[in-house]
The first five atom37 places (N, CA, C, CB, O) and aatype in JSON, in Angstrom:
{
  "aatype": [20, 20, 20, 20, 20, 20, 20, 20, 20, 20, 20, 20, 20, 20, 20, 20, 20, 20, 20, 20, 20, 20, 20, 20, 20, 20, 20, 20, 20, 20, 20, 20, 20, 20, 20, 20, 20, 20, 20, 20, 20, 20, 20, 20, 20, 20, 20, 20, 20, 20, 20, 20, 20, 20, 20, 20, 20, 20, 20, 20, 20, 20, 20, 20, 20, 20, 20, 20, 20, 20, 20, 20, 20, 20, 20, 20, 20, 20, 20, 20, 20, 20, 20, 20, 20, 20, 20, 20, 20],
  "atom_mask": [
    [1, 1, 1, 1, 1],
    [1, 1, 1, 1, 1],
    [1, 1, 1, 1, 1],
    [1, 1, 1, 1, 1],
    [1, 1, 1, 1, 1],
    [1, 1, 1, 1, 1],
    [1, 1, 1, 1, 1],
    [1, 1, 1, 1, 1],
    [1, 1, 1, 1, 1],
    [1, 1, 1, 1, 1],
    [1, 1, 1, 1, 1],
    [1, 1, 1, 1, 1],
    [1, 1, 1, 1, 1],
    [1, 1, 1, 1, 1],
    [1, 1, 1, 1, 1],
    [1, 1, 1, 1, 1],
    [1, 1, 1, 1, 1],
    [1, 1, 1, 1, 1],
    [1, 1, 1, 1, 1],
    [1, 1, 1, 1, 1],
    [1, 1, 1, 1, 1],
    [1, 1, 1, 1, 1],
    [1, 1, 1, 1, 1],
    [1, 1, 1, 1, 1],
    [1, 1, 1, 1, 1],
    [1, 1, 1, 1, 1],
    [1, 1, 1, 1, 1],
    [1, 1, 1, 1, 1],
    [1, 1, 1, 1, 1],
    [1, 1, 1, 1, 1],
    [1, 1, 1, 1, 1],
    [1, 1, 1, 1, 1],
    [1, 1, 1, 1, 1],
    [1, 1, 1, 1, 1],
    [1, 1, 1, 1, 1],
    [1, 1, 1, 1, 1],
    [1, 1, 1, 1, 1],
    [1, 1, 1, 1, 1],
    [1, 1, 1, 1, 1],
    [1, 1, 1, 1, 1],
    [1, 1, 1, 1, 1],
    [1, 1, 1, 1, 1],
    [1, 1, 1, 1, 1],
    [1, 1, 1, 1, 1],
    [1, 1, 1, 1, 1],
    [1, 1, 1, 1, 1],
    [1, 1, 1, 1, 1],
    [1, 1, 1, 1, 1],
    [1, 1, 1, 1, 1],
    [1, 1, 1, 1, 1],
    [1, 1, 1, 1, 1],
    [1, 1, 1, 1, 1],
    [1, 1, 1, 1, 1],
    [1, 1, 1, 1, 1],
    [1, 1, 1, 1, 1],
    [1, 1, 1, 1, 1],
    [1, 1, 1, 1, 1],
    [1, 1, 1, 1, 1],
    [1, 1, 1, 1, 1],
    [1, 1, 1, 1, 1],
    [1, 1, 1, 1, 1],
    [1, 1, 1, 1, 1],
    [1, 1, 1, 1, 1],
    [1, 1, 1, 1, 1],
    [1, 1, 1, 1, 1],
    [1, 1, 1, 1, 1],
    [1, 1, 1, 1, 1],
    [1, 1, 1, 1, 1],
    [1, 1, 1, 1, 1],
    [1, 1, 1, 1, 1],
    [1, 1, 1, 1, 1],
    [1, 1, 1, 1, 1],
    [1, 1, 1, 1, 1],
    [1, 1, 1, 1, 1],
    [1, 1, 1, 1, 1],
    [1, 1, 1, 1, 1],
    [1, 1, 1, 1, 1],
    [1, 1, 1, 1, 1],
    [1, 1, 1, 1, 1],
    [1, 1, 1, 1, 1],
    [1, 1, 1, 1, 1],
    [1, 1, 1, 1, 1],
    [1, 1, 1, 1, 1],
    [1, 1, 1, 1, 1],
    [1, 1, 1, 1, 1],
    [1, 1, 1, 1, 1],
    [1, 1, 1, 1, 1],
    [1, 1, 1, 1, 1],
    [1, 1, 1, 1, 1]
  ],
  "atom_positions": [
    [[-42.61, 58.93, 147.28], [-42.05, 59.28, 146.01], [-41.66, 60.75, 146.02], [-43.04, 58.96, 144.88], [-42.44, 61.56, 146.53]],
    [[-40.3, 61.22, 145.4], [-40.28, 62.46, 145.66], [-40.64, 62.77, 144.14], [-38.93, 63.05, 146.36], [-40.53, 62.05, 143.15]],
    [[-41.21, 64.35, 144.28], [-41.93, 64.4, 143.05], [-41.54, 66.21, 142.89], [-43.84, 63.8, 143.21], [-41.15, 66.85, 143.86]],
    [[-41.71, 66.74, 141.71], [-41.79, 68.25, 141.39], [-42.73, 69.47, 141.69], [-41.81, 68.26, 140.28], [-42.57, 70.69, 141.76]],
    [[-43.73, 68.63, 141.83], [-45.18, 69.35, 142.43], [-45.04, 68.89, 143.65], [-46.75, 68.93, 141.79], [-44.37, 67.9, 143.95]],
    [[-46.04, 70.02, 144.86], [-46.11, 71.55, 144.51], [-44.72, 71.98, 144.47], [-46.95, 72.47, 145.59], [-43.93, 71.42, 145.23]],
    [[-44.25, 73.04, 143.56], [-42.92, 73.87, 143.82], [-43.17, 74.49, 145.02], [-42.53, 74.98, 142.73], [-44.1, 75.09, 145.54]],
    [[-41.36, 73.96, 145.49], [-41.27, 74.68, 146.38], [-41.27, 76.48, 146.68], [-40.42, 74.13, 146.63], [-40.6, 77.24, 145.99]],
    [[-42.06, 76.89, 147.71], [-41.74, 78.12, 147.6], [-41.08, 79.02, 148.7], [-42.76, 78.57, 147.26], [-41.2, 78.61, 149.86]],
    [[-40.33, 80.3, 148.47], [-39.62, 80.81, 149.1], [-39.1, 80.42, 149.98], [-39.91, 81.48, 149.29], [-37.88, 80.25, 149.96]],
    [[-39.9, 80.14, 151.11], [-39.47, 79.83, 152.18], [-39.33, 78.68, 152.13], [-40.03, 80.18, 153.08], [-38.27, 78.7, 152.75]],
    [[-39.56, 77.17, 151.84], [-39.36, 76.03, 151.82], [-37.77, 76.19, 151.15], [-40.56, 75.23, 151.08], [-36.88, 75.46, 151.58]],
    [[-37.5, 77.15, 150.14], [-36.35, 76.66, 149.13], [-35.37, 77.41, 150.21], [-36.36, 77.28, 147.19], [-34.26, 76.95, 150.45]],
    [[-35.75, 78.31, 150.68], [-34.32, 78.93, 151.75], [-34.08, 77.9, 152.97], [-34.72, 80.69, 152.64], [-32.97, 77.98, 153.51]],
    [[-34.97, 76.97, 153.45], [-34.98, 76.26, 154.5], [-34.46, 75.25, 154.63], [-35.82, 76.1, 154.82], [-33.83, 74.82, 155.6]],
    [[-34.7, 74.75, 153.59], [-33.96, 73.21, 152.66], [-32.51, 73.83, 152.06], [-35.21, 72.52, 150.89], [-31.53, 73.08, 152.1]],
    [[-32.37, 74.94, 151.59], [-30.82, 75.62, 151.31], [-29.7, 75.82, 152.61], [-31.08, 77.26, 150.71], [-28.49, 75.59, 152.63]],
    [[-30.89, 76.48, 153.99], [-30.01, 75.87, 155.11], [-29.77, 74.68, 155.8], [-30.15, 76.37, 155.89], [-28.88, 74.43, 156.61]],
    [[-31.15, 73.64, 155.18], [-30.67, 72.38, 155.69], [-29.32, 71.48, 155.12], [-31.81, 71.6, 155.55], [-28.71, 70.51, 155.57]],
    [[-29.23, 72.17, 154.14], [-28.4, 71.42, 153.04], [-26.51, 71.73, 152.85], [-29.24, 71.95, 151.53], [-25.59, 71.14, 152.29]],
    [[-26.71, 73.31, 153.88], [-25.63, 73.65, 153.51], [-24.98, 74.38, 152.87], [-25.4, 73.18, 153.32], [-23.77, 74.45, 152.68]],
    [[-26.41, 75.4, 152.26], [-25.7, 75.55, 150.72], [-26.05, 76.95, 150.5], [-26.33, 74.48, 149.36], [-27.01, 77.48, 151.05]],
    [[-25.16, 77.63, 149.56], [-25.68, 78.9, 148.86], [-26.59, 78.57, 148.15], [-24.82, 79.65, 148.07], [-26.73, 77.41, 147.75]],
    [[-27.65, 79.88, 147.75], [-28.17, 80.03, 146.69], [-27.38, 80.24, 145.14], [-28.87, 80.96, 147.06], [-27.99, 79.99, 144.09]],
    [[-25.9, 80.74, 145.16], [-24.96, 80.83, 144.35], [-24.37, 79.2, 143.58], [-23.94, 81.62, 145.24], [-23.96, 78.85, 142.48]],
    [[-24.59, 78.67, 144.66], [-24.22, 76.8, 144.79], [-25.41, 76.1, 143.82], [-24.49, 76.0, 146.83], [-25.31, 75.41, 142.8]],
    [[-26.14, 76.4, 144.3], [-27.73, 76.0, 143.6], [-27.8, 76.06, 142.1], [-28.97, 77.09, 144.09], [-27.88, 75.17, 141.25]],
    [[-27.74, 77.67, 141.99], [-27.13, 78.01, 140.76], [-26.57, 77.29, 139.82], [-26.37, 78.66, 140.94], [-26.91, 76.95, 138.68]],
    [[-25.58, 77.1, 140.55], [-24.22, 76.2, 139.84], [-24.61, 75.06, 138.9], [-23.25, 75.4, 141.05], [-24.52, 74.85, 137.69]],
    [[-25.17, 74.3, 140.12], [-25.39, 73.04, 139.82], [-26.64, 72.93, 139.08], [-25.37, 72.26, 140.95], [-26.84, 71.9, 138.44]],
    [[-27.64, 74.03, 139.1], [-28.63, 73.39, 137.95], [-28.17, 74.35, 136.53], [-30.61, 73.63, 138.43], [-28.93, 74.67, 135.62]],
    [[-26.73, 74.7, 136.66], [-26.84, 75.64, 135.71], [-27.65, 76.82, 135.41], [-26.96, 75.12, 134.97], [-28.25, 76.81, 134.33]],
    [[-27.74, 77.59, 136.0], [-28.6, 78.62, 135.75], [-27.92, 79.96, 136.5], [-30.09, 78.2, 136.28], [-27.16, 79.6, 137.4]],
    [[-28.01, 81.23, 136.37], [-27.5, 82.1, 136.59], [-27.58, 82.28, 138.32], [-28.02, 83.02, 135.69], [-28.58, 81.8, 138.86]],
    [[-26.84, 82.77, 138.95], [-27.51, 83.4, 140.39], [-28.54, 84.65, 140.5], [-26.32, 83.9, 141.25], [-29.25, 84.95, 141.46]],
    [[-28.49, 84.93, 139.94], [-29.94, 86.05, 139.58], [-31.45, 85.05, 139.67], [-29.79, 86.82, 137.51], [-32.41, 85.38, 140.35]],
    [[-31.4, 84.17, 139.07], [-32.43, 83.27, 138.45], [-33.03, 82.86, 140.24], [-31.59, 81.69, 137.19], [-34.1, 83.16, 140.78]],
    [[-31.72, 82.0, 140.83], [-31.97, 81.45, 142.25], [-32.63, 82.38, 143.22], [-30.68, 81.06, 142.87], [-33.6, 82.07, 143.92]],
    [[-32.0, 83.62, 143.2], [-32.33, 85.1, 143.56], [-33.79, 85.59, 143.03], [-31.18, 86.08, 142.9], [-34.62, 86.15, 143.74]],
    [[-33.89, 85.37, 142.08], [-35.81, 85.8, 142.03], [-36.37, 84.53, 142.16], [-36.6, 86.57, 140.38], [-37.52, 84.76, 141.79]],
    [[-36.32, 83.25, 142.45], [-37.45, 82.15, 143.26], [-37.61, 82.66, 144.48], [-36.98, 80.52, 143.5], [-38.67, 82.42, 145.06]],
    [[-36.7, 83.39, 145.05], [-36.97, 83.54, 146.43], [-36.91, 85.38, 146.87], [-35.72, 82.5, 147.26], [-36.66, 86.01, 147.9]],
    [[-37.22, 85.66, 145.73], [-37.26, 87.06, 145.95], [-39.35, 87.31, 146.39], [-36.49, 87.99, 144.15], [-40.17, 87.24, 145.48]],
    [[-39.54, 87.42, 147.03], [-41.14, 88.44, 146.84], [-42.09, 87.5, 146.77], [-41.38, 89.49, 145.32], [-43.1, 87.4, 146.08]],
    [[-41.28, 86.37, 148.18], [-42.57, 85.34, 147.66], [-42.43, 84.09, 146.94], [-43.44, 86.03, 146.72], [-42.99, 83.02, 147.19]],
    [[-41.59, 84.37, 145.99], [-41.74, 83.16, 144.55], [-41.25, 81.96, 144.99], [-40.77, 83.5, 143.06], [-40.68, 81.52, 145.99]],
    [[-41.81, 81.39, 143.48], [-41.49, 79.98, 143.8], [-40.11, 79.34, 142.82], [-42.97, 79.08, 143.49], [-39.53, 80.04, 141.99]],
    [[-39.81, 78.15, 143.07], [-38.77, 77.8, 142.29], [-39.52, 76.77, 141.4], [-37.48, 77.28, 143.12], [-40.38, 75.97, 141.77]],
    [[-39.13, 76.9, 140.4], [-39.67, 75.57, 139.18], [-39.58, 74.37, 139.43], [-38.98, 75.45, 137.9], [-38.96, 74.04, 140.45]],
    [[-40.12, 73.47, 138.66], [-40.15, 71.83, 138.86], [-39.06, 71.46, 138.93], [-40.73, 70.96, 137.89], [-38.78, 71.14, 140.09]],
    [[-38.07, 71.3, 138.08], [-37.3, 70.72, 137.47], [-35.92, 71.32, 139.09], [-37.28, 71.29, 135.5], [-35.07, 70.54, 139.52]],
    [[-36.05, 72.36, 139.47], [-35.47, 72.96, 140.89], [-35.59, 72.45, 142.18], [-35.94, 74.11, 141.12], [-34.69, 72.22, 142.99]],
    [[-37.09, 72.24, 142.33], [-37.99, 71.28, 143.16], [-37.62, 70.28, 143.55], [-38.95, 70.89, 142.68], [-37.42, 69.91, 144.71]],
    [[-37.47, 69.65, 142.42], [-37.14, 68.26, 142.5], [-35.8, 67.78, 142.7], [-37.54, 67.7, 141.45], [-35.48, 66.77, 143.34]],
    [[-34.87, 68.75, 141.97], [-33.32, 68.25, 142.51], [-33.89, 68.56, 144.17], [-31.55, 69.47, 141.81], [-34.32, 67.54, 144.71]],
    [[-33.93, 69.45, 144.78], [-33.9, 70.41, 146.12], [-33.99, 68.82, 146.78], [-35.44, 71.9, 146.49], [-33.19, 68.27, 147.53]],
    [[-35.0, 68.42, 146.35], [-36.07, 67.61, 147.36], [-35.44, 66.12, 147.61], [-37.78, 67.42, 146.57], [-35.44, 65.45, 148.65]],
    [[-34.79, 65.78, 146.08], [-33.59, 64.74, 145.89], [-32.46, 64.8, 146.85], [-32.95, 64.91, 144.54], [-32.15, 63.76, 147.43]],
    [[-31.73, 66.04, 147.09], [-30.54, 66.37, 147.82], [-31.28, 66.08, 149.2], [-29.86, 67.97, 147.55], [-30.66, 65.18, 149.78]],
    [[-32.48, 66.56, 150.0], [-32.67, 66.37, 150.89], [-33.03, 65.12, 151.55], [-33.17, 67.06, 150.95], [-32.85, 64.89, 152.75]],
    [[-33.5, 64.4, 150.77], [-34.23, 62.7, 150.82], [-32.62, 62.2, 150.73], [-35.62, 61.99, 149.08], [-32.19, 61.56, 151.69]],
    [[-32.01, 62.4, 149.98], [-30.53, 61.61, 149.73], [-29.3, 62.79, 149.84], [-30.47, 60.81, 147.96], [-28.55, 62.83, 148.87]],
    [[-28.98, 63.96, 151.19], [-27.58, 64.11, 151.14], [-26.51, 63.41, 150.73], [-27.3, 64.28, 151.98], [-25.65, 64.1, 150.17]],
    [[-26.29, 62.31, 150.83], [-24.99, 61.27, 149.98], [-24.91, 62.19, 148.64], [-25.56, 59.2, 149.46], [-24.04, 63.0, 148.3]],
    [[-25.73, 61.94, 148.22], [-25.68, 62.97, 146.63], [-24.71, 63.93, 146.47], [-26.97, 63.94, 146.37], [-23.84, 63.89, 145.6]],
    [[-24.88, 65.0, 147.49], [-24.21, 65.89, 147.68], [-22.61, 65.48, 147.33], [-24.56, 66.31, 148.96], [-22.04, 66.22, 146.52]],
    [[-21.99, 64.59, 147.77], [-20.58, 64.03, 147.73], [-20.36, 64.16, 146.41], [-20.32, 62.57, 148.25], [-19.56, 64.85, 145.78]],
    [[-21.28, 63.28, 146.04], [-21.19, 62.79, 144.52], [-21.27, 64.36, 143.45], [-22.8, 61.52, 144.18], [-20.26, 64.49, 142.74]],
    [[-21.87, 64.99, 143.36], [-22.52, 66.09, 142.88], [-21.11, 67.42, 143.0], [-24.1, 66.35, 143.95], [-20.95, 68.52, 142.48]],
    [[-20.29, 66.55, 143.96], [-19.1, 67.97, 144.09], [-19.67, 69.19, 144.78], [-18.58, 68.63, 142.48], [-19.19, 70.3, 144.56]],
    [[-20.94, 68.97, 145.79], [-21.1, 70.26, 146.53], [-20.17, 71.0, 147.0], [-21.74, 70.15, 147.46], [-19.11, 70.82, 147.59]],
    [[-20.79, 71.85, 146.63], [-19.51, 73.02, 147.86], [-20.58, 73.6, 149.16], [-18.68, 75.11, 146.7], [-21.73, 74.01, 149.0]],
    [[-19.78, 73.47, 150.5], [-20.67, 74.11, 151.28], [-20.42, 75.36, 151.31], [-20.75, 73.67, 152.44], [-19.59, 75.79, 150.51]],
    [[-21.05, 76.22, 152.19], [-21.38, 77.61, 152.42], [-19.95, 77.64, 152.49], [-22.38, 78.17, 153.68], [-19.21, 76.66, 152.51]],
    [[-19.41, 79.59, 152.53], [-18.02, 79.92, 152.44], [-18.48, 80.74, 154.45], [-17.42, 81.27, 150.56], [-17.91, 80.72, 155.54]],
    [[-19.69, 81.28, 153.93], [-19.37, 81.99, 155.36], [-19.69, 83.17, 155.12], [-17.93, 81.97, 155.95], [-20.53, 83.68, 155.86]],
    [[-19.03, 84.1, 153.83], [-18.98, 85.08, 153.26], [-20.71, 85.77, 153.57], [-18.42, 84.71, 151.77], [-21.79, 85.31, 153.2]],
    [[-20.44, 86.87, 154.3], [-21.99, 87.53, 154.04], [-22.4, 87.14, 155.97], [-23.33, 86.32, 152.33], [-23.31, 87.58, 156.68]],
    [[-21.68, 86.5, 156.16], [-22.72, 85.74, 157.67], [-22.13, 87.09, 159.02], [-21.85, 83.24, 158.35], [-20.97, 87.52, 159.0]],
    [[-23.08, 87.52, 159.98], [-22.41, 87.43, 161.13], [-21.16, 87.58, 161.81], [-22.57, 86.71, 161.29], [-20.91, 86.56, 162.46]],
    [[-20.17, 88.56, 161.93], [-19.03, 87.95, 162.65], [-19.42, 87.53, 163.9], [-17.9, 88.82, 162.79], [-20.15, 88.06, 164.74]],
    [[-18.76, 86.41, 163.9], [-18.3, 85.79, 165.27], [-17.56, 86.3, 166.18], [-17.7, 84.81, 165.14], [-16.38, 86.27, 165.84]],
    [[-17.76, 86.86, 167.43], [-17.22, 87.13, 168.73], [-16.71, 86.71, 168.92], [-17.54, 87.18, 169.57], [-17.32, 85.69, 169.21]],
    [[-15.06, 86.41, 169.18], [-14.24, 85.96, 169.76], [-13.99, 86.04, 171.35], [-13.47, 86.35, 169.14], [-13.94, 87.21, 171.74]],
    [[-13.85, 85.2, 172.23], [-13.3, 85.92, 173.58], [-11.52, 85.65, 173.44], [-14.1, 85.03, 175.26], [-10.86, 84.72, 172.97]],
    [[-11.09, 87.23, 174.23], [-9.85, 87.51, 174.22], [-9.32, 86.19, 175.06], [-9.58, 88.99, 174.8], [-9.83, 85.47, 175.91]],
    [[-7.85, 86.23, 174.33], [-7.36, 85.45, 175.83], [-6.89, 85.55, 176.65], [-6.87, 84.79, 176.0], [-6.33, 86.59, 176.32]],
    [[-6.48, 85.34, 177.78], [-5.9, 85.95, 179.01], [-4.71, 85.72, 179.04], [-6.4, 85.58, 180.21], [-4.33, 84.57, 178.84]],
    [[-3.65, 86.91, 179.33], [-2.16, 86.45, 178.93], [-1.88, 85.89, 180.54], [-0.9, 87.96, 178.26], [-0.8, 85.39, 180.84]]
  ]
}
């Protein structure tokens, strides 16, 4: 049964955010709530609420959802550049 307890914390909610695909901005979105809000569950430790929990845990037990739900995946924005190798003329 997926359930709301225990909230997930910090690190579970960033782990399941990269399993999933997703911003914390995305998250946001979809439970309605500010990006600040997503930003302190996982600021210093914290945890994310039930009602957060439980979508999280929903999306992960059932990605299909995601389709349905109008996810957006990651943009990229913020990541790493990627190394290109030159090409050889």
């Amino acid at each position: 049964m997926i359930t709301a307890r225990p909230h997930l914390a910090a690190e579970e909610l960033l782990r399941a955010l990269d399993k999933l695909d997703m911003e914390q901005a995305e998250l946001a979105r979809l439970l309605d709530v500010g990006p600040s809000t997503v930003r302190n569950w996982v600021a210093a430790g914290g945890e994310a609420p039930g009602y957060a929990s439980l979508f999280v845990r929903l999306l992960l037990e059932r990605p299909e959802l995601k389709t349905l739900l109008g996810v957006r995946p990651r943009s990229g924005r913020g990541r790493p550049v990627k190394v290109r190798e030159r090409r050889k003329s």
